[in-house]
Every structure is written in structure tokens, then in C-alpha cells.
C-alpha positions, 0 to 999 in steps of 0.5 A: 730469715727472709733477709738471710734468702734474699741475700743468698739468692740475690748473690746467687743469681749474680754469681750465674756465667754470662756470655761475653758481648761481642764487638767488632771495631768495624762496626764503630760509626764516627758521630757528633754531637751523638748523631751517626754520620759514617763508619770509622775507626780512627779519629782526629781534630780534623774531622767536621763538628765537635763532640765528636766520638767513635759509637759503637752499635747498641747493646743490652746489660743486665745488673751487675759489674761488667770489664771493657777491654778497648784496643787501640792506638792514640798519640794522647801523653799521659801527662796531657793535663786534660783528658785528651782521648778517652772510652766510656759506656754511655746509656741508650735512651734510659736515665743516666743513674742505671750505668756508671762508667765514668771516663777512662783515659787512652794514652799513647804509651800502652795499646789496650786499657780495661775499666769496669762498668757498673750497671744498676737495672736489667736490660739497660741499653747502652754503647761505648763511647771513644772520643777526644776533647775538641780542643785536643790535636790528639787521634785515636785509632780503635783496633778491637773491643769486647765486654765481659761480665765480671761474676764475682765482683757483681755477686759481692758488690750485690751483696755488700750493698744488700747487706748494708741496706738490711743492716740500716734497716735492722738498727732501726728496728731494733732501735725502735723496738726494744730500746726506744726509750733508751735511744730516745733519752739519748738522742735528747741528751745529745742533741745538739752535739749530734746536729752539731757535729753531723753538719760539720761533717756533712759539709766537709763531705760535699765535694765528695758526696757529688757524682764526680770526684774532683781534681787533687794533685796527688790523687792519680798516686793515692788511687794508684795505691788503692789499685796496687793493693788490691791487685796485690791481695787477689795474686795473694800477697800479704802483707802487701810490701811490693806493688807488682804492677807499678813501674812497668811491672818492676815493683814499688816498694810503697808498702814498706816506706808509706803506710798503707793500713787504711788503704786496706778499706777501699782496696778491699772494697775494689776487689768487691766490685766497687769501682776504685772512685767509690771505694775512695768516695768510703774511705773520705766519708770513713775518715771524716766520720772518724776524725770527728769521733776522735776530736769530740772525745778528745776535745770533750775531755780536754774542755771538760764539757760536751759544749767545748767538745762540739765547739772544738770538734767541729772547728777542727773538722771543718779547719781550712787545712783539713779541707784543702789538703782533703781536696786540692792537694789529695795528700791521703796520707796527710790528712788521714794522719791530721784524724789522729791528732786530739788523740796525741793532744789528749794523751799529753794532756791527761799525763800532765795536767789531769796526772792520769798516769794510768790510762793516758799511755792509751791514747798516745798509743793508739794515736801513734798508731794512727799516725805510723800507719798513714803518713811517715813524715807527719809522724816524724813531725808530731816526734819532734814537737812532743820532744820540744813540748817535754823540754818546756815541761822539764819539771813535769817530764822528769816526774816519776809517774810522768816519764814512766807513762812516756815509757810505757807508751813509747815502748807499747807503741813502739811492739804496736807499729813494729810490723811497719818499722821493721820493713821500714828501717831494713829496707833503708839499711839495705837498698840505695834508693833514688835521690829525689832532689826536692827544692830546698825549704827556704824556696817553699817556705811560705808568707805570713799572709799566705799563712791565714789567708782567706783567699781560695779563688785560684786552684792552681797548682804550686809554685815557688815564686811567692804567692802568684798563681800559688794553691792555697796554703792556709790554716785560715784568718780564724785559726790566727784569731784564735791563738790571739785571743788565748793570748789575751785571756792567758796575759790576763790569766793569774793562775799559773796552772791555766796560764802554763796550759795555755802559754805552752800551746801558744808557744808551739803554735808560734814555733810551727808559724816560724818554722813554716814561714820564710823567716826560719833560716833554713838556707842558713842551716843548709849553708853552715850544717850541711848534715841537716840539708838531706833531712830537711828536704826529706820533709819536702815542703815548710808548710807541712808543719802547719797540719799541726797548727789547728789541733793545736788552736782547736785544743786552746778553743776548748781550755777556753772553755775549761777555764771560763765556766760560769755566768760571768765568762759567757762573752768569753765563751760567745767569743770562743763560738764566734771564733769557731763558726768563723773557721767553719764558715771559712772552710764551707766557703772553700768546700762551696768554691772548689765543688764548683770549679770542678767537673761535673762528670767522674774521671773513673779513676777506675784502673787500666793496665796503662796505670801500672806504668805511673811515673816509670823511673821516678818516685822516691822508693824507687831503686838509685839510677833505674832507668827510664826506658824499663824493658819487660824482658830479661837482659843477659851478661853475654847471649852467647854465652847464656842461654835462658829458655821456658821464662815466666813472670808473674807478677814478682816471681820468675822462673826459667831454664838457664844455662851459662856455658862459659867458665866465668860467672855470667848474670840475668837483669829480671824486669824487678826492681832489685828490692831488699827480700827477694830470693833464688833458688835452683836445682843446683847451689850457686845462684844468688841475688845482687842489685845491678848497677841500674837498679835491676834484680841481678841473678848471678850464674855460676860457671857450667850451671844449667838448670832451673831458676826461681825467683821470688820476693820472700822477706826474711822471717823477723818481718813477719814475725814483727806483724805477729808481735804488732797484732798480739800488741794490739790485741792486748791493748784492746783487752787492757781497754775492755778489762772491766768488762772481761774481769767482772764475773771474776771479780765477782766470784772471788769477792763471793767466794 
């Protein structure tokens, strides 16, 4: 009841208006090295001294989530590698841990950036700070300034926070209290899988565990993704298929071509008042912890022993792959998809070697699911090498029991994952989206050496001319060691069960090498089957058949184990753990290297209104010839002849007044990618919706109309109606997994009565 009043009141108490902290940009005073030397607002390379920034006068916050808003002028590019010109909130003689702000970048293609501040103590002491890098030739000019206070964000990011440190607290009470013994024996029995397995992932957790999150390639998009999602929840979409204030406002189609679902976590998390950086820093932390859940469950399983679960499992959390692409490459959906992996190793393992035909299909289902839901391209990769591994199992694939499991789970998965291949395979049937021209397979396919390599010193990013100044590309010497030595014990091996266990995955392995390496004769294929080419470029890069290659490794480390119990296999078994902890140690030099060539202070990666203009014209799911230079107002057929009054847009909806004077039909271009789904109405018939030529939403004006016009994104019905059979899918699939549970009373009753 005390923790229930704690919380409320706590909530309450920041749910309370504050009053806006006024700043006037005359006040700014130019500085270096933090030391006030006289009034300006504008800011250069030519000024004296370095350090150098615009502080504004000494201010007082209170706990909780604060909004910036700077205006200002500045020539920094957005695509300056380096941060250039930038804001932020600095403390006033008070320890650094009671603000954070990080660093918001100002950029030459908007006048006015928001970023949140958090506070984490009453009357801090602080100033805002604009600068720019004493190696930039950039300028700035500040125009206006003011803080205000964010009352819901700071009312649920204190009672998130409130929360989970009694929810910690109460666990261990309970715990300690009324199942100390059984706690106790349980702790015992696993102790080494919990120490274990917890080291492997703390440690692939410690770039992120830092105060700053590191440089990734593709993190400003997957962080745009977050921002998009929770700014499209709080104008109330949902689901959320068009991102409305990507591309300059027009709208990105993110949600319907790439999976969004465990986007969701953090998006959520950021409409709560965390900021974007700490919301991502959970789902990192989220993720590992599930991805070595899965991979001990299934590893478990498959090795038959908690020995070769642990082993296995944590081999596959700290892999080099998983680790590089978590970091240097930020591929979110990637590795997000990598977690799901063992379950679809498991699932093929229980169907053809335990003949568990009866619960299998619920792990391919639930990893299918896992896979749909975070990276398209990866599912389309685990699709044709489960086909490859049917066809070699062809004895077993034809079985009754066999290919009616297979059924089963693809038809399940398939009502499970409607609500994603619904909008997926309509939008694609009905919009002519841009042609991106990646670089053909055989020009990024990649060396053997490259392949296993240990050498990550140089985190640059990639290129194609072979390996020099390449980013690391690897699955890891040990990865290879691995599926050699499987290779001896399976030529040594005379069971044949074992030996097909084995040789298959071996076999796949070896495919995916191939496939990946510049040895696959990909301009060949490009030359002689010209259809293939489109497909082939869609994967974008050779290597990403590699992200297959450690659960496939992983899965032999634990038949190693299944196969070789006893006193007499113990070296084989040594030799299994030396393998492991070599991959582990390989990943912990990598996750050591990139945690200290990276910057020690946080990029916010928090969001400013200049972020909605992240790549104008260019993205894949972005609408055939849309033009670079993307106007904010509408364009008519003939302004003499068309007249458009009272127009409003907010985010993907447009209303006005129109009236086409002519007797011809006559259009409006809306500042809307003309997406599938989008529909008009009016006060009379005749409007209706085409896609211009530019990839703009066209409204076409029948003769003589004058009225009124609204414009809405309204996908048809079935889409929703897919969601609805996705969640009751799910739903009874967790019924099905709880059944004993549910059906015990009954089946008591009825054995009693």
C-alpha cells in the first residue's frame, strides 16, 4: 500500500504545469574553453580559441523531462560525417549524472531543432550550449531559444522508473520470503548455466551499458524508425503502416515493407519520456537477454544436457557476427532476427530426428514469427535454406507425419504473420516503388580469409575494392574450427543416424560459405538469367547468408556434445569447450576494441524536426521518380483554373476547400507519397485518388466541382481484418502451449465423474 502512495504521489507531483524558462538569444555570450569572453549570437571558425560555444545565462531545473526548442541559422550538411554545429544542456557546478542531454546536431537544411533534457535532481543549475568542433568551417547563428516542461513524459518516465525499482525489490522479497528454499535449490541446480550464460551476455552488453551509444551505419535510420513509430502512436495510428513525418512530411511506408513489431518496446518507451538513446539502449539489453533464453532452450534440447545448452548458448551470444552487426553495422533488424534462429533449428530438429511431430510445429511458428516480424530479407534466407535442407532429407521430408507437421507449421505461421504479409504483398502489387540500384552480388561478395577472419582494428565503413579499409566481415576463426572439427568426428563417426545429423548441417554450412564467398558465379547468373538479377540484388549484400552460418556451427557444438557422452569422449567434449570460449574470447576482443574507438560522450540520438527529412528522396519504399526537392505545398493542374482555399495538413490527412472552374477535370499533388490506401471524400461524388507521375498523392477534380476535400490514409478492411486473424492465431497458439494447465480441473472432473 506504501509503494501504491509513493507512486501515486510521486506521479502526481510531476503530472503538476510548470512555467516555460524564458531565453532571450541576446543574452548568448561567446565563450572558449567555458570562459565568457563577450555577447554574440553568431558563431564561426574565425573566432579566437578553441572549445568554442555560445552560452546561454544560468538557469534552475527541477526533476523531470524538459523540450529545448533552438532556432537558428547554420551551413552544417547533414551528411558532415562529424557532428559539426550542435546544442546541449550542460551543468552548472553540480555532478554531470543530474542532466542528460547529450548532443543534438544543427543542420543546414531546417531552422529550428527540439531535443529533450532529462533531469535527475531538484534545482540543478544548468545552460544550453551551442558549438561547433574546432576542426569544422561551419557557422551558426542562434535566432531564438526557450525550455519547457514536458509534464506527461516526466510524470510516466517517473513512474516507469518508480515502478521497476519496487518491482526489483518485491521479487526479492517475495523470493526470500516464501520460496527461499525453492529459489535456493534452484539457484544450485543452475548455477553454472546462470554464471555462465549472464557473463556472455553482460559482455556483449558492454558497449551499450556505456553512457554513450557508439557509431552503427545504419543507426540514424533504425532510430529514426523508433521516433516515426512513436510519433505515430501519439497522432493516433495504429497500426502504424505510414510514417508521417519522414521524407519531408510525405510519409514512409517503413511499416508495411519491414517489420516493425519489437520497434514497439522503445517507441513506447520514448512516448513515456525516455529519451530515444535510452529506449534503444532497452531494446539492446531486451534483445541479448532473449536471444540467450532461446539459444539455451534450444541448444538445451538439441545437445540433450544443460552442459551443451550453456556451451552452445553462450558461443552463439558472444559470436563475432552477432556482435559486429549489433555495433558496427546497427543492421537492428538483422540481429534482431539472428534471436530467432535456434528456435527454427530446434523446430527441424525435433520433426526429423526426435519424430516429435506433435509440438515441433511450435517452434517453427514461433520462430517464423520471430523472423517476419524484424528483417523480411533474413526470413526470405532462412525460407530457401529450410527448402535446401528438405530436399536433402527427401526421405524423411515425404513421411506422413513429417510433411504434415511442415503444413501444419506453415499454414499456422502463415494466419500468425498475416497481419505483416497482407499489407506487404498489396502494397507491392499496387505501388511502383523507387528502383534502388544496389551494386551487383558478385562485387560485395567477399574472401575466404575475409570470412573467419580475426582482425577488427579498422571500423571503417565498406567498401568493395576487396578487403582494404573493409569493416569487418567475419563469423570468426573459431566458427571455422568448429565445423572442421565436426567434420573429423562425423568422418569418424560409424552411426549413420549421427553422421546424417551431422553431415547435413555441415553441408549447409558449406553452402552459405559458398554463397557468400566470390567464388558463387553470381555474375554469371546475372549474364545467363537475367530474371534472377532483380531478386539477387534485393538481398543487397552476399555476406548476409552468413548471419546463418553461427547457429548452424552452434547446433553442431551441441550434437558434439549428444553424441560424445561418457568418460571415454571427454577430450572430444574439452575440445568442444575450447572451441567455444575461443569464439567467446574473439567477440570480447571485438566488443573491448569497438567500446574504445568510440566517443565517450552520447550523440542524443534524440529527435529534431530536421530528422523527419532523413534521406528526402531515396529509400527503398519510397514511391518511383519522387522528386529530391519535396515541397510542403500543394501543386495545382492550372491556378487559373483551380482554386484551393482553407488547406490543412496534419500529418497524413488534408482537408480544403476546392473549386475547379473549368469544364475539364483538373488535379491537386498533396505533399503525400501517393501510397496504396489513401482515400478522398467530399461534399459531392467525383473526387478520387491517383498516383502522379512523381510519386505524389494526386487528387483528380471533376468539371464544375467546388467543395470541400478530405484526404485520409484508410487501408482497406481486410488489412485490419488480417490483424484480427494474426492476433486470435497467436492467441490460440498460447492457449495450445498452456493447454495442460487450462484443461486440468476439467479433466479432473470428468475423470471423477
Amino acid at each position: 500500500m506504501a509503494e501504491i502512495l509513493l507512486l501515486f504521489t510521486t506521479t502526481m507531483a510531476l503530472a503538476k504545469s510548470r512555467e516555460d524558462i524564458p531565453i532571450s538569444a541576446d543574452d548568448l555570450m561567446y565563450s572558449s574553453y567555458g570562459e565568457e569572453i563577450e555577447p554574440s549570437t553568431y558563431l564561426d571558425a574565425s573566432y579566437d580559441g578553441e572549445s568554442k560555444s555560445l552560452l546561454s545565462p544560468v538557469f534552475t531545473l527541477n526533476r523531470g523531462v524538459y523540450n529545448v526548442r533552438i532556432e537558428y541559422q547554420s551551413n552544417n550538411t547533414r551528411r558532415n560525417e562529424n557532428i559539426g554545429c550542435w546544442s546541449k544542456v550542460i551543468p552548472e557546478d553540480i555532478p554531470v549524472g543530474y542532466i542528460n542531454s547529450g548532443i543534438a546536431k544543427l543542420v543546414d537544411d531546417v531552422d529550428t531543432i527540439n531535443y529533450h533534457v532529462y533531469v535527475y535532481g531538484d534545482n540543478v543549475t544548468a545552460r544550453i550550449e551551442n558549438g561547433i568542433d574546432d576542426d569544422s568551417d561551419c557557422y551558426i547563428l542562434i535566432t531564438g531559444l526557450s525550455i519547457s516542461y514536458c509534464r506527461f513524459e516526466s510524470a510516466a518516465h517517473g513512474a516507469i522508473v518508480l515502478f521497476a525499482i519496487f518491482a526489483v525489490i518485491d521479487l526479492i522479497l517475495v523470493l526470500c520470503l516464501f520460496y527461499r528454499e525453492r529459489a535456493g535449490r534452484y539457484i544450485k541446480d543452475n548455477a553454472e548455466v546462470i554464471i555462465v550464460m549472464s557473463t556472455a551476455t553482460l559482455i556483449a552488453l558492454f558497449p551499450i551499458l556505456r553512457d554513450s551509444i557508439g557509431y552503427g551505419d545504419d543507426l540514424g535510420f533504425h532510430m529514426q524508425r523508433i521516433y516515426q513509430i512513436a510519433h505515430s502512436l501519439k497522432m493516433g495510428y495504429f497500426p502504424v503502416y505510414v510514417m508521417p513525418d519522414w521524407k519531408n512530411g510525405y510519409g514512409y511506408a517503413s511499416g508495411i515493407f519491414y517489420g516493425d513489431t519489437l520497434l514497439f518496446i522503445p517507441a513506447l518507451l520514448y512516448i513515456a519520456g525516455f529519451s530515444l538513446a535510452a529506449a534503444y539502449r532497452f531494446l539492446v539489453i531486451s534483445v541479448n537477454v532473449l536471444t540467450a533464453f532461446i539459444a539455451y532452450f534450444s541448444f538445451k534440447k538439441i545437445g540433450n544436457s544443460k552442459r551443451a545448452g550453456e556451451i552452445a548458448a553462450s558461443a552463439y551470444v558472444l559470436c563475432v557476427y552477432r556482435v559486429i552487426d549489433m555495433y558496427q553495422r546497427a543492421d537492428v533488424g538483422e540481429w534482431t532476427a539472428i534471436s530467432f534462429f535456434p528456435l527454427l533449428i530446434l523446430g527441424l530438429w525435433e520433426v526429423y530426428h526426435e519424430n516429435e511431430t506433435k509440438k515441433s510445429w511450435i517452434y517453427l511458428v514461433l520462430g517464423a514469427c520471430g523472423l517476419a516480424s524484424t528483417h523480411v530479407l533474413s526470413s526470405l534466407i532462412s525460407v530457401l535454406l529450410i527448402i535446401v535442407f528438405m530436399l536433402i532429407c527427401i526421405k524423411k521430408t515425404v513421411k506422413k507425419d513429417v510433411y504434415l507437421t511442415l503444413l501444419k507449421a506453415v499454414g499456422i505461421a502463415i494466419l500468425a504473420n498475416l497481419y505483416f504479409i497482407v499489407p506487404f504483398l498489396d502494397s507491392f502489387a499496387h505501388n511502383k516503388l523507387r528502383e534502388v540500384i544496389f551494386s551487383p552480388l558478385n562485387e560485395t561478395s567477399i574472401y575466404l580469409v575475409q570470412m573467419f577472419s580475426d582482425h577488427f582494428s579498422d571500423f571503417n565503413n565498406s567498401v568493395t575494392n576487396g578487403m582494404y579499409r573493409e569493416l569487418p566481415i567475419t563469423m570468426g576463426p573459431a566458427c571455422l574450427l568448429i565445423v572442421l572439427f565436426s567434420l573429423y568426428l562425423w568422418l569418424k563417426e560409424d552411426n549413420k543416424e549421427k553422421k546424417r545429423g551431422i553431415g547435413v548441417i555441415i553441408a549447409i554450412f558449406g553452402l552459405i560459405v559458398f554463397m557468400a564467398s566470390n567464388f558463387f558465379p553470381y555474375a554469371w547468373i546475372y549474364k545467363n538469367i537475367p530474371s534472377m538479377e532483380p531478386v539477387l540484388r534485393n538481398l543487397q549484400f552476399s555476406f548476409r547468408f552468413m548471419s546463418v552460418g553461427p547457429v548452424l556451427a552452434c547446433t553442431l557444438l551441441a550434437l558434439i556434445f549428444r553424441y560424445n557422452e561418457g568418460s571415454g569422449r571427454k577430450t572430444i567434449r574439452t575440445v568442444a569447450i575450447c572451441l567455444a570460449a575461443l569464439s567467446c574470447f574473439y567477440a570480447s576482443r571485438y566488443v573491448f576494441e569497438y567500446s574504445s574507438m568510440q566517443p565517450t560522450e552520447e550523440r542524443v540520438y534524440d529527435h529534431d524536426e530536421g530528422d523527419a527529412y532523413w534521406e528526402k528522396s531515396s529509400g527503398e519504399y519510397t514511391l518511383y521518380n519522387l522528386t529530391p526537392v519535396l515541397s510542403k505545398d500543394p501543386v495545382v493542374s492550372d491556378e487559373a483554373v483551380v482554386i484551393v482555399s482553407d488547406y490543412s495538413k496534419k500529418a497524413l490527412n488534408v482537408t480544403a476547400n476546392v473549386t475547379n472552374t473549368s469544364d475539364a477535370e483538373q488535379y491537386i499533388d498533396l505533399p503525400l507519397q501517393g501510397y496504396y490506401g489513401y482515400k478522398v471524400s467530399g461534399d459531392y461524388d467525383g473526387l478520387y485518388i491517383v498516383t502522379s507521375d512523381e510519386g505524389k498523392l494526386r487528387v483528380m477534380i471533376p468539371a464544375r466541382y467546388s467543395g470541400s476535400m478530405n484526404v485520409r490514409f484508410a487501408p482497406p478492411v481486410y488489412w485490419n481484418l488480417s490483424y484480427i486473424i494474426s492476433l486470435v492465431t497467436i492467441l490460440g497458439i498460447i492457449c495450445y502451449i498452456k493447454r495442460p494447465e487450462c484443461l486440468t480441473p476439467v479433466l479432473n472432473r470428468k475423470k471423477n465423474g
